[in-house]
C-alpha positions as semicolon CSV with decimal commas, in nm:
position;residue;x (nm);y (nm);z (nm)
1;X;-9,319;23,669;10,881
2;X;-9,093;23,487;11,156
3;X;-8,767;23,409;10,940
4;X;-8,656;23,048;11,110
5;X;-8,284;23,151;11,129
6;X;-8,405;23,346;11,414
7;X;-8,491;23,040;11,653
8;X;-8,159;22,874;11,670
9;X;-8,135;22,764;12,009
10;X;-8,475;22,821;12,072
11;X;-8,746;22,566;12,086
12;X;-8,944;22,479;11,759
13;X;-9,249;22,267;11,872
14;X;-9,415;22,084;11,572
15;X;-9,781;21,960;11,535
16;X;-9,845;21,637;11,314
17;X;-9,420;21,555;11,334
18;X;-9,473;21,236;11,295
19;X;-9,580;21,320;10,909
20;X;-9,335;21,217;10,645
21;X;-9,278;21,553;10,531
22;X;-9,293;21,756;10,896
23;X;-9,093;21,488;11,030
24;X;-8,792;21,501;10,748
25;X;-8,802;21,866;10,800
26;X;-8,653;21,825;11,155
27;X;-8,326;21,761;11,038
28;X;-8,267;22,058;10,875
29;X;-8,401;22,247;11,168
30;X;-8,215;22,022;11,386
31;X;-7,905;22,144;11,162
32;X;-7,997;22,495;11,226
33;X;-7,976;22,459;11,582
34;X;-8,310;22,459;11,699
35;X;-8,450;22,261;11,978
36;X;-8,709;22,010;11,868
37;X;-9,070;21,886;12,021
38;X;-9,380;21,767;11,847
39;X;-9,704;21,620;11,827
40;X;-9,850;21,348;11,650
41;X;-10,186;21,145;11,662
42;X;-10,065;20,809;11,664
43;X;-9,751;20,598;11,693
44;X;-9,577;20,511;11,373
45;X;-9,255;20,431;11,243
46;X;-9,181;20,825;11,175
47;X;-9,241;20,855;11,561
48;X;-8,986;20,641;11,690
49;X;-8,723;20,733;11,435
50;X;-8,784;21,090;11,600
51;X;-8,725;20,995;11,932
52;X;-8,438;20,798;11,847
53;X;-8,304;21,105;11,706
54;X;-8,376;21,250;12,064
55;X;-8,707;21,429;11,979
56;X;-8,958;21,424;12,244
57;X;-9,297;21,289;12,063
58;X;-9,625;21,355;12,292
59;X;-9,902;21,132;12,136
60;X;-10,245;21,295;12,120
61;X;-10,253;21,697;12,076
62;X;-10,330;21,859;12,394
63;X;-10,276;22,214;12,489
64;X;-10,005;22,205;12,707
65;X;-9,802;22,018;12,447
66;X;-9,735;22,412;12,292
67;X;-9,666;22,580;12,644
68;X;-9,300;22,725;12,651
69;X;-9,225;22,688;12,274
70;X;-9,078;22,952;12,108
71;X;-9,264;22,868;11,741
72;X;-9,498;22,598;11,659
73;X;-9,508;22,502;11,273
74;X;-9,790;22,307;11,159
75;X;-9,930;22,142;10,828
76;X;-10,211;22,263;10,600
77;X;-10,390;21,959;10,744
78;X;-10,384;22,103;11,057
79;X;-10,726;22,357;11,175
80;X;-10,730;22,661;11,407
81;X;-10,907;22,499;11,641
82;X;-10,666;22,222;11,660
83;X;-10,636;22,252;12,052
84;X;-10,234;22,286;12,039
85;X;-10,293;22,593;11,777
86;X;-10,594;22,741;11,926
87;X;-10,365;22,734;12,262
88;X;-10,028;22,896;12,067
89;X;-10,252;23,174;11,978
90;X;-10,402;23,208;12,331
91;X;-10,072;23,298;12,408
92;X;-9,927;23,465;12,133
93;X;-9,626;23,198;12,039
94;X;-9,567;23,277;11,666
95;X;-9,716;23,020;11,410
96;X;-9,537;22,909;11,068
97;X;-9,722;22,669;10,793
98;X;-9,536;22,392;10,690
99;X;-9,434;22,507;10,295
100;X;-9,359;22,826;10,453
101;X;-9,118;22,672;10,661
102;X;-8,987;22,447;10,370
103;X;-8,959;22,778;10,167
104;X;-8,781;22,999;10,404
105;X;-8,514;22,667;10,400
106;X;-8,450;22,665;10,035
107;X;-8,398;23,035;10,098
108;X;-7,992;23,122;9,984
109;X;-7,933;22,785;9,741
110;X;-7,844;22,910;9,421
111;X;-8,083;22,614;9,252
112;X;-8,423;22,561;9,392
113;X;-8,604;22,246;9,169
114;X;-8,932;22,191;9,299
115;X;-9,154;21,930;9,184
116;X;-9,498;21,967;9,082
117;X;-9,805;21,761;8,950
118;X;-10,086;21,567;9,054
119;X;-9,875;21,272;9,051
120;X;-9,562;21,127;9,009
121;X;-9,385;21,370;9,230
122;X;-9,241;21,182;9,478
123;X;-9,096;20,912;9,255
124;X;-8,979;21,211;9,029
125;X;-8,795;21,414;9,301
126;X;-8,667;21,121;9,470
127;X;-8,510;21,046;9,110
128;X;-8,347;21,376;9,088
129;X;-8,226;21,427;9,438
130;X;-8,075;21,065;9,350
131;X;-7,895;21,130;9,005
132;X;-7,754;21,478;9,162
133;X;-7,633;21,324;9,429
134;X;-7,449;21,053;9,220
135;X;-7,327;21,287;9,006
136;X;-7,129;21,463;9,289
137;X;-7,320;21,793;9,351
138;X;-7,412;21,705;9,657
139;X;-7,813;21,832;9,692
140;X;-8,007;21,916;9,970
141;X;-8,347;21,729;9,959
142;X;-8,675;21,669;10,084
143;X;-8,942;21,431;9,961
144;X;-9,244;21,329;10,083
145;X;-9,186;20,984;10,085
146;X;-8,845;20,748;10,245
147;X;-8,593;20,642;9,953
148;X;-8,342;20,378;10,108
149;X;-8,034;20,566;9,909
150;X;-8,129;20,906;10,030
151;X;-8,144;20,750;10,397
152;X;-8,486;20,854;10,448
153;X;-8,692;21,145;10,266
154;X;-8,422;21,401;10,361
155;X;-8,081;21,489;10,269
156;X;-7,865;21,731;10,401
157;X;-7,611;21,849;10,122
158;X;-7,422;22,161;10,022
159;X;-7,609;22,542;9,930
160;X;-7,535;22,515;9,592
161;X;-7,894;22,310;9,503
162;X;-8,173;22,183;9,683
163;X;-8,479;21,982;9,515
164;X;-8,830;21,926;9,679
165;X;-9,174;21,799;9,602
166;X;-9,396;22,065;9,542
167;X;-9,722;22,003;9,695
168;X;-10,023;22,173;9,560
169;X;-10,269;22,114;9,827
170;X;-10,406;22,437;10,003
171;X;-10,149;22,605;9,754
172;X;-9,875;22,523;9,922
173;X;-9,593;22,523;9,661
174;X;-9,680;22,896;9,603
175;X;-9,478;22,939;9,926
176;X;-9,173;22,815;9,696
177;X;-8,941;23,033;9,437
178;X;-8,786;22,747;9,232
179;X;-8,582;22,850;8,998
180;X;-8,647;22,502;8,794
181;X;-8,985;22,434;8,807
182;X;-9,091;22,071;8,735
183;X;-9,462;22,022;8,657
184;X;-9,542;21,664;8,561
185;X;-9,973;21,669;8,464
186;X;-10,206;21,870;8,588
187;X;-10,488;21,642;8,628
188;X;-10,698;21,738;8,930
189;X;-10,750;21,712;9,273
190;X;-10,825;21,810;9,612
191;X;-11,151;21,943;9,553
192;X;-11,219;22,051;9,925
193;X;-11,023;22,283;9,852
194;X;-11,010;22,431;9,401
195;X;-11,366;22,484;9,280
196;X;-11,267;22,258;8,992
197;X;-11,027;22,185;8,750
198;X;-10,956;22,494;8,570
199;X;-10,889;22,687;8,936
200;X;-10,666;22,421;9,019
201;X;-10,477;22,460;8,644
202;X;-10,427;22,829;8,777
203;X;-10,224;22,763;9,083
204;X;-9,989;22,651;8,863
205;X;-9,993;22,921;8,697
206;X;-9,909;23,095;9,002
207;X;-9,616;22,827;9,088
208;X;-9,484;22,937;8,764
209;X;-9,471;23,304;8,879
210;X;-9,287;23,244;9,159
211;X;-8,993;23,135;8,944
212;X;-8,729;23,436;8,867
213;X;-8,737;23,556;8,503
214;X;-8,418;23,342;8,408
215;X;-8,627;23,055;8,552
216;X;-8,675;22,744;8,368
217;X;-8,983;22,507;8,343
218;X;-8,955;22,134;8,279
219;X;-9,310;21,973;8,205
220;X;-9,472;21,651;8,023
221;X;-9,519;21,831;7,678
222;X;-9,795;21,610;7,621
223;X;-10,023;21,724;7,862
224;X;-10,232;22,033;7,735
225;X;-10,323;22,224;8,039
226;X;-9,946;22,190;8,110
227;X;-9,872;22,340;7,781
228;X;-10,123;22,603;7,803
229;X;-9,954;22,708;8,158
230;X;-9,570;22,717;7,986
231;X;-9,669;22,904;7,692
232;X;-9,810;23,166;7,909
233;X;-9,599;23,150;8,146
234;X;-9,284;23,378;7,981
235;X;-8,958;23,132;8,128
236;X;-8,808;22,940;7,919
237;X;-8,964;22,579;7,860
238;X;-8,810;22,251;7,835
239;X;-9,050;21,972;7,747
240;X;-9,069;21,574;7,792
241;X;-9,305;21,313;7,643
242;X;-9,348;20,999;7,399
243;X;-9,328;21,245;7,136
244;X;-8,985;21,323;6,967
245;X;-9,090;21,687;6,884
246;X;-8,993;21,715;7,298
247;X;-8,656;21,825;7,393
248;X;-8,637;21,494;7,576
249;X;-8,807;21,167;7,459
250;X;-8,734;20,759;7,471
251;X;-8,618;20,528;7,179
252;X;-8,634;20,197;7,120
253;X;-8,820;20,165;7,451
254;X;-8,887;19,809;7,558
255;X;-8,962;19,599;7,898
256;X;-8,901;19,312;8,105
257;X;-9,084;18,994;8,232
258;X;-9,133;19,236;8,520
259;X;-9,252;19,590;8,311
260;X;-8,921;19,753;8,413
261;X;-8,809;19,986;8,078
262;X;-8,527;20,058;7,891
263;X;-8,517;20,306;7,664
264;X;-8,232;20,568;7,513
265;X;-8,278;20,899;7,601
266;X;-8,277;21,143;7,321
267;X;-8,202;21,487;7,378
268;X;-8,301;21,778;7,135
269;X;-8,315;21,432;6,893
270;X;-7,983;21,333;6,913
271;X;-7,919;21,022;7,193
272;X;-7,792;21,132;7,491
273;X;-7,762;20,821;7,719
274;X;-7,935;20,470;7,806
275;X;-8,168;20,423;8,104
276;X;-8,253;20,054;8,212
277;X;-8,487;20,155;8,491
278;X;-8,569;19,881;8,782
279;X;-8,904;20,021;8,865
280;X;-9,196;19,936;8,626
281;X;-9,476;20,124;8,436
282;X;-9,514;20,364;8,132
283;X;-9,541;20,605;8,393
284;X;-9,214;20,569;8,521
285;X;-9,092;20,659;8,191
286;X;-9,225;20,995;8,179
287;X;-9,123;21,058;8,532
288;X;-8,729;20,929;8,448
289;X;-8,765;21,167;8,172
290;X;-8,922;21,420;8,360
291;X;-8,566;21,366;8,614
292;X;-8,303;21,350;8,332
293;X;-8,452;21,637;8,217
294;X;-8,390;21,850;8,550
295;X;-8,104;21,735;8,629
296;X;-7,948;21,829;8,245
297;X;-8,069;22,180;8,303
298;X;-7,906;22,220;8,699
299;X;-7,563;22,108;8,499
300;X;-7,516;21,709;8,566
301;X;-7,370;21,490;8,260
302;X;-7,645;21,288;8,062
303;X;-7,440;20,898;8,126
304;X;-7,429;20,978;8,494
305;X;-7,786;21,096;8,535
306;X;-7,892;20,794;8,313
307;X;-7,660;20,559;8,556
308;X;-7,815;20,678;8,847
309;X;-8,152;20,656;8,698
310;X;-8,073;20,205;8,609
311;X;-7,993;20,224;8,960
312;X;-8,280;20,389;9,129
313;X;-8,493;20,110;9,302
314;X;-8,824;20,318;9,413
315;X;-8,941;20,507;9,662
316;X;-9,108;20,312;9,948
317;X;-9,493;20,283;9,945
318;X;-9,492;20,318;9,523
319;X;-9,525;20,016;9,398
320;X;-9,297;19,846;9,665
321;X;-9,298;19,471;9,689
322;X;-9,362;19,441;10,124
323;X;-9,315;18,999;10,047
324;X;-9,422;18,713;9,982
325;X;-9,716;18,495;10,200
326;X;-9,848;18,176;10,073
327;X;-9,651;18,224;9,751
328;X;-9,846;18,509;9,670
329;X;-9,633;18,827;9,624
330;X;-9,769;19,148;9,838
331;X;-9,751;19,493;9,728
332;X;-9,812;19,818;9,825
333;X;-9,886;20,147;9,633
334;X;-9,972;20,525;9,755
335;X;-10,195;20,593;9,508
336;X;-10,507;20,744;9,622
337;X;-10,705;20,901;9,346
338;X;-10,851;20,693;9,038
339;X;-10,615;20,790;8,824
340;X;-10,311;20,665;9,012
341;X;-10,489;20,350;9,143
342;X;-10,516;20,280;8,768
343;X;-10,179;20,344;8,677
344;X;-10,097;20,089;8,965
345;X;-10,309;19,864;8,863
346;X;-10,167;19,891;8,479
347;X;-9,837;19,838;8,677
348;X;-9,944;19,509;8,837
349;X;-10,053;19,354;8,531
350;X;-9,741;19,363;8,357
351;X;-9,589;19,124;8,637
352;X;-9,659;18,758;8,625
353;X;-9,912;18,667;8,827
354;X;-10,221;18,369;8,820
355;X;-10,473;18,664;8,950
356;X;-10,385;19,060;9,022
357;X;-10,576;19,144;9,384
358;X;-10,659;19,519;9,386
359;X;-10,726;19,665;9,785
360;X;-10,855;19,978;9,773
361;X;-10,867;20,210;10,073
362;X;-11,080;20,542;9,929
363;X;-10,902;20,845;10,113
364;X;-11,136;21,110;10,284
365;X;-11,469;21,175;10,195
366;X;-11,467;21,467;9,953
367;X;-11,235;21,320;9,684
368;X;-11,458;20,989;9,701
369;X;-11,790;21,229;9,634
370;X;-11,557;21,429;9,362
371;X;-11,440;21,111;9,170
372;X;-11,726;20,886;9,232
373;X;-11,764;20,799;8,883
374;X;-11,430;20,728;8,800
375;X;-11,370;20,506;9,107
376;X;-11,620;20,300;9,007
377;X;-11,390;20,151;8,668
378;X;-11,026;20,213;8,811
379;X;-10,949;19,917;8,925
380;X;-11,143;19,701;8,605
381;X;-10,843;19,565;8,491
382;X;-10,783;19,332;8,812
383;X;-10,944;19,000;8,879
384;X;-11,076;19,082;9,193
385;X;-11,138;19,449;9,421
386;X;-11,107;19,467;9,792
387;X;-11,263;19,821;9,888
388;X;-11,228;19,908;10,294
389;X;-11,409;20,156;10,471
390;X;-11,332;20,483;10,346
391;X;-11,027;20,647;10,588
392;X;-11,154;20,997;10,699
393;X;-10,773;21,136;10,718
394;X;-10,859;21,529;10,827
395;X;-11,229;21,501;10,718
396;X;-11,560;21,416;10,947
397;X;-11,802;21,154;10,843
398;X;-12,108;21,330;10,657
399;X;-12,298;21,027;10,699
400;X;-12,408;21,040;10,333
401;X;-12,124;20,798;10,200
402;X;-11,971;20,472;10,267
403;X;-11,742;20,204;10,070
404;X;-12,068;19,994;10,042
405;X;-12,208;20,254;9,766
406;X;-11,840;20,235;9,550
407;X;-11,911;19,815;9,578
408;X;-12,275;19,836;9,456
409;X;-12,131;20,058;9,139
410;X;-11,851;19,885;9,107
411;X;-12,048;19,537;9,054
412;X;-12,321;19,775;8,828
413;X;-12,018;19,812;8,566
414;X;-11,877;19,472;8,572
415;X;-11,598;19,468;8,834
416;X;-11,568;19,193;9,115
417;X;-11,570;19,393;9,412
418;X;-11,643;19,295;9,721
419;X;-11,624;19,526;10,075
420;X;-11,437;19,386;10,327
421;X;-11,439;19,728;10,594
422;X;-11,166;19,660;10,871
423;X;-10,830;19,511;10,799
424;X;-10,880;19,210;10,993
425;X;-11,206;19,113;10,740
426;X;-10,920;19,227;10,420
427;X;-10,700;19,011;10,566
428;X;-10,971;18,685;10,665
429;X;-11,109;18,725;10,259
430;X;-10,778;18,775;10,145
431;X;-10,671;18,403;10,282
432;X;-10,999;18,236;10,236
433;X;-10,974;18,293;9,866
434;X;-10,643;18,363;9,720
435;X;-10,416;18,071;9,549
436;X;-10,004;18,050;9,520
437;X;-9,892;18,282;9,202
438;X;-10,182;18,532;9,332
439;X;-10,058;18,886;9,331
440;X;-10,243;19,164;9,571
441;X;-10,188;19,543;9,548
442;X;-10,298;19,707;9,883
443;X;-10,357;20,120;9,725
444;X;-10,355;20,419;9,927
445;X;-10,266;20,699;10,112
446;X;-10,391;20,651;10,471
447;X;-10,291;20,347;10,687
448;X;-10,350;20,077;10,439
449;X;-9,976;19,951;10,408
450;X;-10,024;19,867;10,789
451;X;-10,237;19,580;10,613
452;X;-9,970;19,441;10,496
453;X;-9,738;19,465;10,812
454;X;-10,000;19,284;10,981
455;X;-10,044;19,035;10,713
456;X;-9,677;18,981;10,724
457;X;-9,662;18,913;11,112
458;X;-9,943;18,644;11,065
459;X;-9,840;18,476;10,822
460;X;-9,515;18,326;10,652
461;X;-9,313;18,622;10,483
462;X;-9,019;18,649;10,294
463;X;-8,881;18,873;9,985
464;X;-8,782;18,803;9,665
């Protein structure tokens, strides 16, 4: 295995860099010396923030995009017969996987958090590379998402601790050896990939492993294939929930006009601080929990992490307010499974609004076929569902499946759903029908906050 330390001054050619994870992981090879290029599909914000950095960015991957790099690191998204791969192995230019390249960084910090689950781990690491920072032990961190107070989704701090979402997908947190492991819920997903549930239960099992035997796991106590996982697992487990039989659990919780929380934080049952978060949800309990938690165990003071935490104003793309058009407040959220869509949903009706909007954009093919069913009620609680054609991300069409057949079961179980494929017909239904106090929730992981960029530029914007 190529060990990265070995291509300083050598040139590191990436494909997919405009990603938010491939492309936060140039600075720290940046900072190691190496010399970057890339590769990306499209242009996008990531894109230009690269070249202004002075990374080349070719657009479109083409074989002679590799020729005369030294290594090429790609993601798990990313095929052997992609033609830039196919052409690195043509001529014999090493090839390193993204997590492996994200490991072999962490390599040499004396903490390693990595953060797990099928959701909440961008908010939650984002929270934690947040309160460390505040609390002045200056973290290395990388997130998979851009968090205004981090300056992006990467931070370059000192080798004492570094956090990072753990990403499950192909297994590729196994590539990690935290030393606090953070698993939020194990709830299922990517099903082009696990058989089904229970095999995807056991790669956490195997994220566990990879912790060193004074490890320590941090996970939602109330989740039971979570539990089942740290009771096997032989660390030593530190649990969060609603429950104060936890180690860490919220009193006298309570929220805003707007669904924002506040809550103490009691610790081992006696209080430990006050949290007044600014982002909303019962979710974003557990998560703060799931942070204050961490952070106790790598050493920071409870009233700092829990001052950090009142100040910590989201993560772009989760449940971030883009403005304001015709008095009706747009929002966008990266859910992309039925479960998360719901919990955004859940989110949205706790603001004050005369109707909640829910757009859905269904991300690739196999986890529409895999949670059919349950896409067909996620959304039940708004007044009225948007679907768009399904985005394909790394998959081919099978021809089989379309956003019409989610409409037709949608409307079968009560929901007002209409399908409105392209953006532009989103956009024309959208304005045709909506009223001032409206609020619409665009939800996904593809392109669909681009919706609401090109809402904004044709029509009146402004924030609140």
């Amino acid at each position: 295995m190529a060990d990265i330390r070995d291509y300083r001054g050598k040139r590191v050619h990436m494909i997919g860099i405009g990603g938010s994870s491939m492309s936060g992981l140039t600075d720290f090879l940046l900072d190691e010396g190496c010399m970057m290029t890339g590769s990306d599909k499209a242009e996008s914000h990531y894109v230009e923030a690269l070249r202004e950095k002075g990374i080349r960015v070719s657009i479109g991957q083409k074989a002679e995009n590799v020729r005369g790099a030294d290594l090429v690191v790609f993601s798990a998204a990313i095929h052997p017969d992609n033609p830039e791969r196919a052409e690195a192995a043509r001529l014999g230019i090493p090839e390193m996987e993204r997590s492996v390249l994200l490991g072999e960084l962490m390599r040499g910090y004396r903490q390693r958090i990595c953060v797990s689950g099928t959701h909440g781990k961008t908010t939650t690491s984002g929270m934690i590379g947040q309160a460390l920072t505040d609390c002045g032990l200056n973290p290395s961190v990388h997130i998979g998402g851009q968090l205004d107070t981090l300056g992006g989704g990467t931070r370059l701090g000192a080798r004492d601790a570094f956090v990072a979402e753990a990403c499950e997908y192909h297994s590729s947190f196994l590539e990690l050896s935290p030393t606090i492991a953070v698993v939020l819920n194990i709830d299922g997903d990517h099903y082009d990939y696990y058989k089904d549930l229970d095999d995807y239960e056991l790669a956490f099992r195997d994220f566990l492993d990879r912790m060193p035997p004074d490890g320590i796991a941090v996970g939602y106590g109330e989740d039971a294939r979570v539990m089942r996982r740290f009771l096997r697992c032989g660390k030593r487990c530190v649990t969060y929930g609603w429950s104060r039989n936890n180690d860490f659990a919220p009193d006298g919780l309570t929220f805003d006009d707007f669904g924002c929380p506040s809550f103490d934080v009691l610790e081992r049952g006696v209080r430990a601080a006050h949290v007044a978060l600014r982002i909303s949800g019962d979710f974003s309990v557990l998560n703060a929990l799931a942070a204050f938690a961490a952070c106790r165990e790598a050493g920071a003071k409870a009233e700092n992490i829990a001052a950090s935490l009142s100040r910590f104003a989201g993560v772009h793309r989760r449940f971030e307010l883009t403005g304001v058009i015709d008095g009706v407040r747009m929002y966008h959220d990266y859910g992309h499974n039925p479960a998360e869509m719901r919990a955004a949903i859940s989110v949205a009706k706790k603001q004050k609004a005369a109707r909640v909007w829910a757009v859905m954009q269904p991300h690739t093919f196999s986890r529409v076929r895999n949670f059919f069913d349950e896409y067909l009620t996620c959304t039940e609680a708004a007044d009225i569902t948007l679907v768009t054609d399904i985005c394909a991300a790394r998959e081919q069409d099978p021809g089989d499946l379309h956003s019409g057949m989610l409409v037709d079961g949608m409307k079968a179980h009560g929901v007002n759903a209409v399908w409105t494929p392209s953006f532009d017909d989103t956009e024309k239904y959208l304005r045709a029908h909506w009223h001032k106090g409206d609020l619409v929730l665009t939800m996904g992981c593809g392109d669909i906050n681009l919706l609401n960029e090109q809402m904004a530029r044709h029509g009146d914007t402004r924030p609140e």
